[in-house]
C-alpha positions in Angstrom: 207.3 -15.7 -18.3 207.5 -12.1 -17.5 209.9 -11.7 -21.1 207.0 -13.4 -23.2 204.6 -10.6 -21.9 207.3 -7.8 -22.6 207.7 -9.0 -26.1 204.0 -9.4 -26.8 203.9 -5.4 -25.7 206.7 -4.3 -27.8 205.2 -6.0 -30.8 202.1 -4.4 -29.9 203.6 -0.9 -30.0 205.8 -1.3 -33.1 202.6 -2.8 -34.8 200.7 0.3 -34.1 
């Protein structure tokens, strides 16, 4: 579960 959050951060960051 914990990988799902990670990625949604990283695509987060990369998309700002």
């Amino acid at each position: 579960m914990f990988i799902i959050l990670v990625l949604m951060v990283a695509t987060t960051a990369l998309g700002s």
